[in-house]
N, CA, C and O of each residue as an XYZ file, in Angstrom:
724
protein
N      37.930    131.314     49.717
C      37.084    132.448     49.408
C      36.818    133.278     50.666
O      36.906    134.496     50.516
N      36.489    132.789     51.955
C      36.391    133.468     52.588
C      37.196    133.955     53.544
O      36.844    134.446     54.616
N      38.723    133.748     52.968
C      39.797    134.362     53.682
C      39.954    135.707     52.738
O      40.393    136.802     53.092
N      39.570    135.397     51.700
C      39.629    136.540     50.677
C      38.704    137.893     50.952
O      38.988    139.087     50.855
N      37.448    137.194     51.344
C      36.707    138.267     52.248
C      37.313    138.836     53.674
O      37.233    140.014     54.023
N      37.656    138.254     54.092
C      38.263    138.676     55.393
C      39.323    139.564     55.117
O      39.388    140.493     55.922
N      40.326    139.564     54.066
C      41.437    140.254     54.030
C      40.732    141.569     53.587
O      41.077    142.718     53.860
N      39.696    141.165     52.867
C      39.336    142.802     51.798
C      38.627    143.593     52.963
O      38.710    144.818     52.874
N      37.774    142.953     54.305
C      37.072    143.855     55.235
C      38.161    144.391     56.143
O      38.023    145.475     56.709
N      39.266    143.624     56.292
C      40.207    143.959     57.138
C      41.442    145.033     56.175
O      42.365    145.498     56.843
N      41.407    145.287     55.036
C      42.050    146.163     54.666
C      41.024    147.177     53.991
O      41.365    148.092     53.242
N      39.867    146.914     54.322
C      39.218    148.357     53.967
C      38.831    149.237     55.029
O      38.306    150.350     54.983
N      39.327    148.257     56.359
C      39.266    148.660     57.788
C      40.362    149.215     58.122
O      40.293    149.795     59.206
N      41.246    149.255     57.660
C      42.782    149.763     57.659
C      42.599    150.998     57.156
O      42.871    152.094     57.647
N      41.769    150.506     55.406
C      42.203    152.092     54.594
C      41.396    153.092     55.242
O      41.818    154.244     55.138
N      40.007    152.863     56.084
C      39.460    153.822     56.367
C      39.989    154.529     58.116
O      39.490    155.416     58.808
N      41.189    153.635     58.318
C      41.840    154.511     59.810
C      42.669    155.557     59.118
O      43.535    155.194     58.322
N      42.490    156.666     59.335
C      43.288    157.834     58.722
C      43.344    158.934     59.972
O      43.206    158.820     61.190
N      43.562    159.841     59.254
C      43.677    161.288     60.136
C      42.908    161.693     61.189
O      43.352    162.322     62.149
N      42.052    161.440     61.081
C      40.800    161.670     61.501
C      40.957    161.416     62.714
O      40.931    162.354     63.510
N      41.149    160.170     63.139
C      41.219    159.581     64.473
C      42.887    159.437     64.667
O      43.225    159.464     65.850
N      43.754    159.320     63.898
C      44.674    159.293     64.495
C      45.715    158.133     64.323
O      46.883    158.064     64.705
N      44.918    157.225     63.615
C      44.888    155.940     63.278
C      45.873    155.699     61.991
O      45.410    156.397     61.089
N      46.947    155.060     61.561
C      47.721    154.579     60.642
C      47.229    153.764     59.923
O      46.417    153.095     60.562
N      47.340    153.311     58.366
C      47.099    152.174     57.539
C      48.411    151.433     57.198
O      49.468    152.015     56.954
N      48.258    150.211     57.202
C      49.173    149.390     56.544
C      49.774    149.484     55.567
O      49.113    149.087     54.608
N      51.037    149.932     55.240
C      51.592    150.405     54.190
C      52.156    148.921     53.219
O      52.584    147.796     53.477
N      51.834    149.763     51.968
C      52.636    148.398     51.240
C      54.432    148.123     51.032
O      55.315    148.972     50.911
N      54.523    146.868     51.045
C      56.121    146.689     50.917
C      56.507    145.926     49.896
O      56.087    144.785     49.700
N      57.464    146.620     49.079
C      58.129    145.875     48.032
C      58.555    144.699     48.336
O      59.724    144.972     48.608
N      58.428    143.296     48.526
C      58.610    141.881     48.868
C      60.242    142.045     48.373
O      61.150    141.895     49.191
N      60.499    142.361     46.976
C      61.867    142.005     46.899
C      63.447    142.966     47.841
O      64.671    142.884     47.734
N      62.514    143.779     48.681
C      63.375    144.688     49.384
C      64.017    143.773     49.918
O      63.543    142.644     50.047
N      65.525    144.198     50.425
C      66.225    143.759     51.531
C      66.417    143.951     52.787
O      65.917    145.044     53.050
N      66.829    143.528     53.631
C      66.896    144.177     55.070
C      68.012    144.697     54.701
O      68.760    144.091     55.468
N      68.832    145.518     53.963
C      70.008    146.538     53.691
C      69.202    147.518     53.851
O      69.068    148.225     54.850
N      68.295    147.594     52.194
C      67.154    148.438     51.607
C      66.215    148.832     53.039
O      65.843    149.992     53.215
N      65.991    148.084     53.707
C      64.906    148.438     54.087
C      64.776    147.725     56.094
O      64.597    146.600     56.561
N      64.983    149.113     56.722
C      65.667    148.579     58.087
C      64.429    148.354     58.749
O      64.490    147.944     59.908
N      63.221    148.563     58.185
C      62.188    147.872     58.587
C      61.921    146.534     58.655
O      61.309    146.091     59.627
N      62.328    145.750     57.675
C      62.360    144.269     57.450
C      63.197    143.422     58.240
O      64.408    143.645     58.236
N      62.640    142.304     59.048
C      62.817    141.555     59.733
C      63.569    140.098     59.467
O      63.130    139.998     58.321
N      64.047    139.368     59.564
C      63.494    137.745     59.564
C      63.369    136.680     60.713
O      64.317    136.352     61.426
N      62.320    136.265     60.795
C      61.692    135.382     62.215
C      63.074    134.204     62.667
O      63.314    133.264     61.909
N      63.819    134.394     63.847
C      64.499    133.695     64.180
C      63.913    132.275     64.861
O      64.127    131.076     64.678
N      62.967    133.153     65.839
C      62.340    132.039     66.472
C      60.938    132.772     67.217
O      61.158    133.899     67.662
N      59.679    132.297     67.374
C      58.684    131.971     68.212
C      58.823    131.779     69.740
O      59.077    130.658     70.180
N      58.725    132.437     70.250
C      58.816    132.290     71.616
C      56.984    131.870     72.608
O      56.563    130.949     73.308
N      56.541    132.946     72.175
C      55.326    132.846     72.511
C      53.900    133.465     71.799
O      54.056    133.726     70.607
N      52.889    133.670     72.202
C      51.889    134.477     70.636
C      52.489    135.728     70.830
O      52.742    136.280     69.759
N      52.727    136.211     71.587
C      53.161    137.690     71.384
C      54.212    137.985     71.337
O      54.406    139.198     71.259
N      55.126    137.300     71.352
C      56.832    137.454     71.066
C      57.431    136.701     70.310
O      57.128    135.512     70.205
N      58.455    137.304     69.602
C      59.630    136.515     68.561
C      60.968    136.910     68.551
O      60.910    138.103     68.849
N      62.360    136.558     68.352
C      62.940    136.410     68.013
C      62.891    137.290     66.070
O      62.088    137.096     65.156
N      63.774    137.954     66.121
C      63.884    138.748     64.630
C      64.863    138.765     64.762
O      65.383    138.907     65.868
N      65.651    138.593     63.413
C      66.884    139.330     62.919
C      66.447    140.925     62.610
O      65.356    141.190     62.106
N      67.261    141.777     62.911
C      66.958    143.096     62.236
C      68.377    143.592     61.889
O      69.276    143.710     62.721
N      68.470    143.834     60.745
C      70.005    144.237     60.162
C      71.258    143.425     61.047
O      72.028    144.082     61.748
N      71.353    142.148     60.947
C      72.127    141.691     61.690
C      72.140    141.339     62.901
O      72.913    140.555     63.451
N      70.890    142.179     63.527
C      71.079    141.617     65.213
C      69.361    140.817     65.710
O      68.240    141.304     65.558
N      69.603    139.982     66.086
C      68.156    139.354     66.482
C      67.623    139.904     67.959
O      67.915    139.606     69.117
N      66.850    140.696     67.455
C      65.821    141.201     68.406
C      64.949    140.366     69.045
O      64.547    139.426     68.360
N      64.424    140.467     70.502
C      63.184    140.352     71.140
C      61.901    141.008     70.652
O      61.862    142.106     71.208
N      60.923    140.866     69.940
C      60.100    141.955     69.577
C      58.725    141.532     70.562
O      58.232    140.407     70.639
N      58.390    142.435     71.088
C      56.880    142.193     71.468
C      56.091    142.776     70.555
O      56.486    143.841     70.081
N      54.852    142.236     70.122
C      53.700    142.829     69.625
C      53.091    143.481     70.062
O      52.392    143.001     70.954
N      52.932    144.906     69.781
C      52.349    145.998     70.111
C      50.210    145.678     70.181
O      49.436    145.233     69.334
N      50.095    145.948     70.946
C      48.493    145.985     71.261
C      47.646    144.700     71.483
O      46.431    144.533     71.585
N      48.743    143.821     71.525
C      47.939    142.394     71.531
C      48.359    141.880     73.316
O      49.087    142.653     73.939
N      47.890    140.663     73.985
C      48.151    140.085     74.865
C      47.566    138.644     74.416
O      46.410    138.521     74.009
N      48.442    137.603     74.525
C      48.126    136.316     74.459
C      48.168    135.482     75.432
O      49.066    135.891     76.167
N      47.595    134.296     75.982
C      47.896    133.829     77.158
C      49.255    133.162     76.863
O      49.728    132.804     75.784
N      49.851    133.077     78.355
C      50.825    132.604     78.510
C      51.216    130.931     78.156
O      50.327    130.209     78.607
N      51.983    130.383     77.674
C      52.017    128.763     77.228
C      52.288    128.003     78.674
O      52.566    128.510     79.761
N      52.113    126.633     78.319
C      52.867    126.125     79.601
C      54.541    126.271     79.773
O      55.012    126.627     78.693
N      55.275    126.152     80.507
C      56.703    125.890     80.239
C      57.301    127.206     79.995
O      58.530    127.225     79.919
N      56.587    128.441     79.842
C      57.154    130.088     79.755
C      57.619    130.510     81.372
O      57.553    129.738     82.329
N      57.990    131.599     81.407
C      58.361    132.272     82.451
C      57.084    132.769     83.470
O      57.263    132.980     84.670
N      55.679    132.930     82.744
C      54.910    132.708     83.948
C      53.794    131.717     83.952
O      53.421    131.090     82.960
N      53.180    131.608     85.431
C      52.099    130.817     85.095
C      51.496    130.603     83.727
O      51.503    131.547     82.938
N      50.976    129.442     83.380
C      50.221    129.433     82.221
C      48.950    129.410     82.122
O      48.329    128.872     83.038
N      48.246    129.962     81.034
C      47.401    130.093     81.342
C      46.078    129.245     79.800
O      46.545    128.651     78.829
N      44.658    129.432     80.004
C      44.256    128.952     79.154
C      44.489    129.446     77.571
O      44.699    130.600     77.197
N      44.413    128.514     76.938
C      45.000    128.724     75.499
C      46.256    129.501     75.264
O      46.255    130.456     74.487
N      47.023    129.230     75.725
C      48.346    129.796     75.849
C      48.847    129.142     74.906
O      49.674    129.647     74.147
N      48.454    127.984     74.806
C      49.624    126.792     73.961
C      49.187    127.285     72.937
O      49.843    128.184     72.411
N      47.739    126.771     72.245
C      47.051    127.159     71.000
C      47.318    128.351     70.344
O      47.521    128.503     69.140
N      47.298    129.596     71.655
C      47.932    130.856     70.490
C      49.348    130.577     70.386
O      49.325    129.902     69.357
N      50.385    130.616     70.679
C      51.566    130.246     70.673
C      52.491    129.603     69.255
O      53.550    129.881     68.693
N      50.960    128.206     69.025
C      51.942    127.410     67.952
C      50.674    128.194     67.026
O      50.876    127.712     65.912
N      49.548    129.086     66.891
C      49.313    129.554     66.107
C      50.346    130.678     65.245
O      50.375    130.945     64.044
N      51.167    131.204     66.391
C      51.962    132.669     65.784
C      53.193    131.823     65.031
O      53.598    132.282     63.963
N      53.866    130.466     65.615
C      54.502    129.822     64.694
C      53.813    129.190     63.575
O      54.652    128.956     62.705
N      52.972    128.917     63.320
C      52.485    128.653     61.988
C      52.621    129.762     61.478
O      53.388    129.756     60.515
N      52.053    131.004     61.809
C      51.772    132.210     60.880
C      53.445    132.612     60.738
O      53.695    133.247     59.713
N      54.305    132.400     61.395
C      56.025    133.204     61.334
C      56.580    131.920     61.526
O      56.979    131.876     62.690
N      56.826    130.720     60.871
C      57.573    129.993     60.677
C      58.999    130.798     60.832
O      58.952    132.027     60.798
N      60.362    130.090     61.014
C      61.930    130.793     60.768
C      61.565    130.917     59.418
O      60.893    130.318     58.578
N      62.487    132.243     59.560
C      62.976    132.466     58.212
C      61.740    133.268     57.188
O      61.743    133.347     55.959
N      60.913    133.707     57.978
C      59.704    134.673     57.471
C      60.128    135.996     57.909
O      60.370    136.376     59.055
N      60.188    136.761     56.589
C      60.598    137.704     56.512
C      59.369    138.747     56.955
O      58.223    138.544     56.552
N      59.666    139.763     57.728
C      58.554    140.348     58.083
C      59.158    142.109     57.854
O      60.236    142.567     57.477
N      57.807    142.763     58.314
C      57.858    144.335     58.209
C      57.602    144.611     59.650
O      56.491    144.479     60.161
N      58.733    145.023     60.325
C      58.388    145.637     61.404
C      57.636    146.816     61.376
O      58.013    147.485     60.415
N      56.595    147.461     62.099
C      56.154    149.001     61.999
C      56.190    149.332     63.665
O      55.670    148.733     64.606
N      57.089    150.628     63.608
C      56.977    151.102     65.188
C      56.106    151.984     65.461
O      55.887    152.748     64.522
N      55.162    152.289     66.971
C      54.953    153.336     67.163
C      55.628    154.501     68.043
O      56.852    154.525     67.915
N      55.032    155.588     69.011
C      55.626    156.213     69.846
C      56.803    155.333     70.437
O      57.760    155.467     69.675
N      57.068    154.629     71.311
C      57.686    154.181     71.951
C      58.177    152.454     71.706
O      57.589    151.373     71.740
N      59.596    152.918     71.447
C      60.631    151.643     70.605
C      60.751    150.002     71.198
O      61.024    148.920     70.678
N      60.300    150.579     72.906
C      61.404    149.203     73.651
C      60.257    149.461     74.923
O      59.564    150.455     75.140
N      60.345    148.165     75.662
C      59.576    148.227     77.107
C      60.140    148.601     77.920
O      61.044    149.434     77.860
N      59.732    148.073     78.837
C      61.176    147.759     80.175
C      61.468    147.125     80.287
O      62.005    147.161     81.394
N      61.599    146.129     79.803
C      62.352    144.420     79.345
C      63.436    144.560     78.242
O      63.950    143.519     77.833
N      63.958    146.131     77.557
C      64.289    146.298     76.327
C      63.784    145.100     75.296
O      64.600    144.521     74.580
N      62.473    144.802     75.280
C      62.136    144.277     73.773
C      61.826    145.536     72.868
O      61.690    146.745     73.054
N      61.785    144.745     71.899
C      61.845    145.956     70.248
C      60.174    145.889     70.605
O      59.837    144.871     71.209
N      58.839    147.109     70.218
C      58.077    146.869     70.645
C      57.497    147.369     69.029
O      57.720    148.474     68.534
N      56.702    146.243     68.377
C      56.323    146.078     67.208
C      55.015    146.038     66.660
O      54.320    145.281     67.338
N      54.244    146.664     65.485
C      53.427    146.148     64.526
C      54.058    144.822     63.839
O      55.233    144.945     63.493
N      53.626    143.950     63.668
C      53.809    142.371     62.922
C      53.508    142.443     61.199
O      52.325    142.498     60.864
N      54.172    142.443     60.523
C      53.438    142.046     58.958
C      54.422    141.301     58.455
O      55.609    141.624     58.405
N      53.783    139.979     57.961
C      54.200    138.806     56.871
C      54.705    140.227     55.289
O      54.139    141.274     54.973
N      55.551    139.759     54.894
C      56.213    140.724     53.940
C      55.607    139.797     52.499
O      55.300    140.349     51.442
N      55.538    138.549     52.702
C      54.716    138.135     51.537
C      53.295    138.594     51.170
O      52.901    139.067     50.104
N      52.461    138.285     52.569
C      51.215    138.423     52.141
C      50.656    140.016     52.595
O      49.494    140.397     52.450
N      51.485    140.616     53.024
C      51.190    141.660     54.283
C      50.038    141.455     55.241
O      49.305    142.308     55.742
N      50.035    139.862     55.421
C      49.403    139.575     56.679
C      49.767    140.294     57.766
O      50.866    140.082     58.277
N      48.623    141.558     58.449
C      48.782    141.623     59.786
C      49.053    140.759     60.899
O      48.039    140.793     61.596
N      50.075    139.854     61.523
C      49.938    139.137     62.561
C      48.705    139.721     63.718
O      47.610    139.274     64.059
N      49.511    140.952     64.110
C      48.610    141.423     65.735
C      47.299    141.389     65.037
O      46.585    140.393     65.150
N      47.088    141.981     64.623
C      45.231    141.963     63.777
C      45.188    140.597     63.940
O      45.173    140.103     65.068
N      45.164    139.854     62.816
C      44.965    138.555     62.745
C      44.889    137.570     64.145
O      44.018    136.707     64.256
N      45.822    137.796     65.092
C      45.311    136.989     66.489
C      44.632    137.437     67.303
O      44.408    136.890     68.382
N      44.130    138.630     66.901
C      43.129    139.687     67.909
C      41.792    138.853     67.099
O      41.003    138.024     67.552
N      41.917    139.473     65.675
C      40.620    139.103     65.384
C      40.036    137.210     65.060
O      38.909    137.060     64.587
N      40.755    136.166     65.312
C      40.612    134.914     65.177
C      40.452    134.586     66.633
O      40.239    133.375     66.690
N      40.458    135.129     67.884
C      40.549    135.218     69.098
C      41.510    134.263     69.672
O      41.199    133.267     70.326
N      43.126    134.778     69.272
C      44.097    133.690     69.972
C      44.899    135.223     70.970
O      46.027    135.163     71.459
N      44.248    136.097     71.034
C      44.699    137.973     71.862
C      43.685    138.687     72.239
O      42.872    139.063     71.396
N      43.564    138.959     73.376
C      42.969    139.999     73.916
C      44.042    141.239     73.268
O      45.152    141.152     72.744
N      43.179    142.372     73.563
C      43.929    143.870     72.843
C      44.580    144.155     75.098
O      44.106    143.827     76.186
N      45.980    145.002     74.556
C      46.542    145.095     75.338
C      47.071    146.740     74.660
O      48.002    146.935     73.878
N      46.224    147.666     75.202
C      46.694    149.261     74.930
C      47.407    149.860     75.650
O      46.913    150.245     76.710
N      48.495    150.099     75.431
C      49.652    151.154     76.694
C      49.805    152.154     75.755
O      50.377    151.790     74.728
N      49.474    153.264     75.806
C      49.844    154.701     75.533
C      50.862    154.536     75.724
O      51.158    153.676     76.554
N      52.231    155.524     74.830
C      51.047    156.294     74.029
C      51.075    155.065     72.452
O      50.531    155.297     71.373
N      51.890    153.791     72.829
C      51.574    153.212     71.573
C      50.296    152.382     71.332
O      49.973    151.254     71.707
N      49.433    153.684     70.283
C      47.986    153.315     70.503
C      47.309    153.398     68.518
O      46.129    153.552     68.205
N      48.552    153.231     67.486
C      48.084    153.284     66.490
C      46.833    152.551     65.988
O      45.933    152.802     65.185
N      47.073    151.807     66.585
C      45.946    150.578     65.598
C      45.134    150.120     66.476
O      44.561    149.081     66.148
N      44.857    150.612     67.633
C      43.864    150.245     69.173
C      42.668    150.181     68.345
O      42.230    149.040     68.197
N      41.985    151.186     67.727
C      40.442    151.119     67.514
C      40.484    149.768     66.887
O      39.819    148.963     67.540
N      41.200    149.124     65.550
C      41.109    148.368     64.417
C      40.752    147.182     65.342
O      39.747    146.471     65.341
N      42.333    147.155     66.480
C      42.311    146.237     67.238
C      41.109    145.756     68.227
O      40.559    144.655     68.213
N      40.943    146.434     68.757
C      39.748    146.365     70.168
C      38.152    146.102     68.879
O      37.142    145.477     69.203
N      38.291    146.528     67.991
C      37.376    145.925     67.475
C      37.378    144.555     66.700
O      36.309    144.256     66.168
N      38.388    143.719     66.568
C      38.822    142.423     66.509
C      38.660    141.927     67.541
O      38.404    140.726     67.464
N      38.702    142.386     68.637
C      38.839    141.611     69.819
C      37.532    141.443     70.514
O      37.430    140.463     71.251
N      36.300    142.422     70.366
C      35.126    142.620     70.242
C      34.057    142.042     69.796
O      32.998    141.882     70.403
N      34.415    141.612     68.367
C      34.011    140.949     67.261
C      34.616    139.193     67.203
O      34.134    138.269     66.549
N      35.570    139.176     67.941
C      35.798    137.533     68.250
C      35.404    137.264     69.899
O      35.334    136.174     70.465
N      35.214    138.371     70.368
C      34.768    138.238     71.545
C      33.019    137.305     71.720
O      32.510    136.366     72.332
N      32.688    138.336     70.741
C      31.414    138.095     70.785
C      30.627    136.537     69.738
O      29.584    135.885     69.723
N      31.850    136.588     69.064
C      31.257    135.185     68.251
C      31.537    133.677     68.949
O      31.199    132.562     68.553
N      32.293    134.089     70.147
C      33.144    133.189     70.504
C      34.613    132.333     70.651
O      35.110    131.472     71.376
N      34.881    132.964     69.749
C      36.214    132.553     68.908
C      37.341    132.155     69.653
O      37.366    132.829     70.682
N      38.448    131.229     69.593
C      38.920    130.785     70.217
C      39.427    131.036     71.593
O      38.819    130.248     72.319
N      40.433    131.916     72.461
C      40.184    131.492     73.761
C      38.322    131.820     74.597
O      37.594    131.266     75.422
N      38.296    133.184     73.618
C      36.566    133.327     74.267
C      35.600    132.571     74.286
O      34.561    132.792     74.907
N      35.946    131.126     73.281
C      34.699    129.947     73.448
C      35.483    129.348     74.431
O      34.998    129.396     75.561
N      36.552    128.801     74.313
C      37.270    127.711     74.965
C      37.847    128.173     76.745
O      38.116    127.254     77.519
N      37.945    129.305     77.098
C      38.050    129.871     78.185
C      37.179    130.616     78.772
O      37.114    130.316     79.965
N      36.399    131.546     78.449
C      35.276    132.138     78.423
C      35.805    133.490     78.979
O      35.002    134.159     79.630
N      36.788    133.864     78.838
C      37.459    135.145     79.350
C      39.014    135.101     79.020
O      39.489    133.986     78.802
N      39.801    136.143     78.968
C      41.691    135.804     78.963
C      41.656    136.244     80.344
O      40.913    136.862     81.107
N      43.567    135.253     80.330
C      44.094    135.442     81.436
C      43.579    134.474     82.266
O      43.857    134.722     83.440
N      42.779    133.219     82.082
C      42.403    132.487     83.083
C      43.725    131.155     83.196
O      44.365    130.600     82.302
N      43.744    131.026     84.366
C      44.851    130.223     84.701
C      44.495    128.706     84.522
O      43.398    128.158     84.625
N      45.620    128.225     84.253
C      45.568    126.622     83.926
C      45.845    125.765     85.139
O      46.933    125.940     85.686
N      44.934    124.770     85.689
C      44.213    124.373     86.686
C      44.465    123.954     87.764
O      43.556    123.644     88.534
């Protein structure tokens, strides 16, 4: 029940980002589309870290970073690690198991300087927001680079709102980015 609440405040938080500010809503997706149909659609190759995956996209498996989120780093990644790194990590593999078909959404700008694909996250079953969802359960700090800044307000206020309740790295670290010991 009260994931049911959560989805309905978090998509009435969506429907009310519009024009106004600048802000995009979550569009719906036909589940039975294909990645032929539909070059938005993904499927999760692999989990790398909370903020990165592995996608197929029409044949080629992409690097995708998640647009507006930052997660700590795991142990055993390419940099230091840091607190709750691990915890968000095998959280984004629970939520994108292989073989989860997803909806990529892009903004301004496609690729980093790492050429990763640089992404909005959505489960194509449930249209679970990923980036939302680890912002607001606190396994992401919000990470804004102009100009890809669609969903910053939604975000930074997930991050705000788990900030302040405590929520996972913010109880268990008491800040992101703190290094492991």
């Amino acid at each position: 029940m009260r994931r049911l609440v959560v989805v309905a405040v978090v998509l009435a938080a969506l429907a009310g980002c519009g024009d106004d500010d600048g802000e995009r809503t979550a569009a719906t997706v036909d589940p039975a589309a294909t990645e032929e149909d539909r070059p938005d659609l993904g499927v999760v190759v692999q989990v790398l870290d909370g903020d990165t995956a592995d996608i197929e996209v029409q044949g080629v498996v992409e690097r995708v970073r998640f647009i507006g989120i930052d997660t700590p780093e795991p142990v055993g990644g390419r940099r230091d690690a840091e607190c709750f790194g691990d915890e968000a990590s095998d959280l984004t593999r629970r939520l994108l198991p292989e073989g989860t078909v997803v909806r990529l959404e892009r903004d301004v700008e496609g690729r980093d300087v790492f050429d990763r694909l640089l992404a909005y996250v959505f489960r194509v079953d449930d249209e679970l927001f990923v980036n939302l969802h680890l912002a607001e359960t606190g396994y992401a700090d919000q990470l804004n680079i102009e100009p890809n800044s669609a969903y910053a307000g939604v975000i930074g206020s997930a991050v705000r709102s788990a900030r302040e309740q405590g929520l996972g790295l913010w109880g268990a670290c008491g800040s992101a980015d703190v290094p492991l010991g």
